[in-house]
C-alpha positions as CSV (number, residue, x, y, z in Angstrom):
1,X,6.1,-12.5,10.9
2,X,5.5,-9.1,12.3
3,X,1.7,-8.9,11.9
4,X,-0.1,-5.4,11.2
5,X,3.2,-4.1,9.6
6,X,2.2,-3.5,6.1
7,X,3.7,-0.2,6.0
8,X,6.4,-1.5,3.6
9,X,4.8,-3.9,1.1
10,X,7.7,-6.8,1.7
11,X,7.3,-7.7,-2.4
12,X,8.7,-4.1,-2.6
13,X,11.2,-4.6,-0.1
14,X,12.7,-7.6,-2.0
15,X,12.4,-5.6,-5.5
16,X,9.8,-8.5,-6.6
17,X,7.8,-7.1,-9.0
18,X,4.6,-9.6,-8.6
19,X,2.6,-11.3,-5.4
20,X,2.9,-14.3,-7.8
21,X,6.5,-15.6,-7.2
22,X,8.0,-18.7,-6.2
23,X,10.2,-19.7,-2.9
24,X,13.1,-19.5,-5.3
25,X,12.5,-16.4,-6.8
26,X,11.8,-14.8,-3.2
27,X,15.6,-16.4,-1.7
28,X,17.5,-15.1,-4.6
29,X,15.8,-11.5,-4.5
30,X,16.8,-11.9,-0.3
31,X,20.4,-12.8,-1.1
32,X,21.1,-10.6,-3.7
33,X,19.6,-7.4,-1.6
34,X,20.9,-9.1,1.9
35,X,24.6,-8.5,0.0
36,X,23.5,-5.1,-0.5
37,X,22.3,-4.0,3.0
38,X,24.5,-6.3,5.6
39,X,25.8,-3.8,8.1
40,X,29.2,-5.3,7.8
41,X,29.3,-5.2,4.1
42,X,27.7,-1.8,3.3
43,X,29.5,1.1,2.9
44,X,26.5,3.2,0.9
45,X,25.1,4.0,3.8
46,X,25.6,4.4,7.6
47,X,25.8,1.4,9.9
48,X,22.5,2.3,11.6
49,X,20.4,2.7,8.0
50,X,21.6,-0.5,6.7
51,X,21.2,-2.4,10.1
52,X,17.5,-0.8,9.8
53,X,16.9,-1.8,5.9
54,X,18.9,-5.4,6.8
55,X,16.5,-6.4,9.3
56,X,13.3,-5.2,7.2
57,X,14.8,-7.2,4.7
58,X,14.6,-10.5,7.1
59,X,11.3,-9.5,8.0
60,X,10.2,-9.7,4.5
61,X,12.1,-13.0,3.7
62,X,10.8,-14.8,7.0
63,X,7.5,-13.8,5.8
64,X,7.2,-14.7,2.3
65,X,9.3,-17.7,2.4
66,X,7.0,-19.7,4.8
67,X,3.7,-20.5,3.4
68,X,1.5,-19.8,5.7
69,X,2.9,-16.9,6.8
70,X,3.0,-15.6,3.2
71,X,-0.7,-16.7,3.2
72,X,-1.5,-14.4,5.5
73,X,0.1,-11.9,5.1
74,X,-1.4,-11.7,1.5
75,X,-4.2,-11.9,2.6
76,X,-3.8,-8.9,5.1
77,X,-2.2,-6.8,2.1
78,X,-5.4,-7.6,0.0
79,X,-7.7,-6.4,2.9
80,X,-5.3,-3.1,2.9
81,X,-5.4,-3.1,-0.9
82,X,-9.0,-3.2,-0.8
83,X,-10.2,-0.9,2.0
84,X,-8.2,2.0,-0.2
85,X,-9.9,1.1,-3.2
86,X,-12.9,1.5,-1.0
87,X,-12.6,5.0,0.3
88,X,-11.0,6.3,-3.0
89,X,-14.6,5.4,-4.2
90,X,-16.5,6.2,-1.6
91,X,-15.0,9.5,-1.5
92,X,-15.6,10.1,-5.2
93,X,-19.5,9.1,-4.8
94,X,-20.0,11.8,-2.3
95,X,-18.2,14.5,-3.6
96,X,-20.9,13.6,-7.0
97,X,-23.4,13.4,-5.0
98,X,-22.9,17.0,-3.1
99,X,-22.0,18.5,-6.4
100,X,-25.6,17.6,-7.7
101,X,-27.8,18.7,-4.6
102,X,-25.5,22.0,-4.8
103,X,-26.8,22.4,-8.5
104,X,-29.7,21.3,-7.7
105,X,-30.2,24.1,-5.2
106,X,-29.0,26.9,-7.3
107,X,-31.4,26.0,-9.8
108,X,-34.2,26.1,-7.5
109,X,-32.8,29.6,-6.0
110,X,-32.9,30.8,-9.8
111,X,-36.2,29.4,-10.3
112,X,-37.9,31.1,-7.3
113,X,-35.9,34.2,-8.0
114,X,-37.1,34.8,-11.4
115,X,-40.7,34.3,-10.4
116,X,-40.4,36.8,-7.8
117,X,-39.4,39.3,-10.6
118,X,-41.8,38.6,-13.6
């Protein structure tokens, strides 16, 4: 298992479209897309790309067929999943929370500006 390499969700890689798949689900989805991307079978693409997307493919199979290396690495794509979620929110909060001191703000410029004048 290549740990830290979450750049390529490895369900996505193997065209499963759940985390909640069994061993045989994940070897036919590696056949079937192993047929498509063997360097000695592909003639889509060049012999580089499909060595490239052949091996990611192992990578995802080795990973999600063994069980505690699947374990894991669910877990890792959780944390990932997660710590997005996070910020997304996060960044919503404090872009609310400037907002409403800048209102805040101009409505107490206002204030003091019309008291200067009456």
């Amino acid at each position: 298992m290549q740990s830290g390499k979450l750049a390529n969700n490895f369900y996505e890689v193997l065209s499963l479209h759940s985390t909640n798949v069994g061993f045989e689900e994940i070897k036919k989805a590696y056949r079937c897309k192993a047929l498509q991307y063997h360097p000695d079978i592909c003639h889509d693409l060049n012999k580089e790309e499909s060595t490239r997307r052949f091996i990611e493919l192992r990578n995802a199979y080795e990973t999600l067929y063994d069980p505690i290396s699947r374990q894991i690495y669910d877990y890792e794509l959780s944390l990932k999943k997660s710590k997005e979620n996070r910020k997304m929110v996060f960044n919503k909060d404090v872009w609310e929370r400037q907002l409403e001191g800048l209102k805040r703000r101009s409505c107490n410029r206002m204030k003091k500006k019309k008291s200067v004048f009456t």
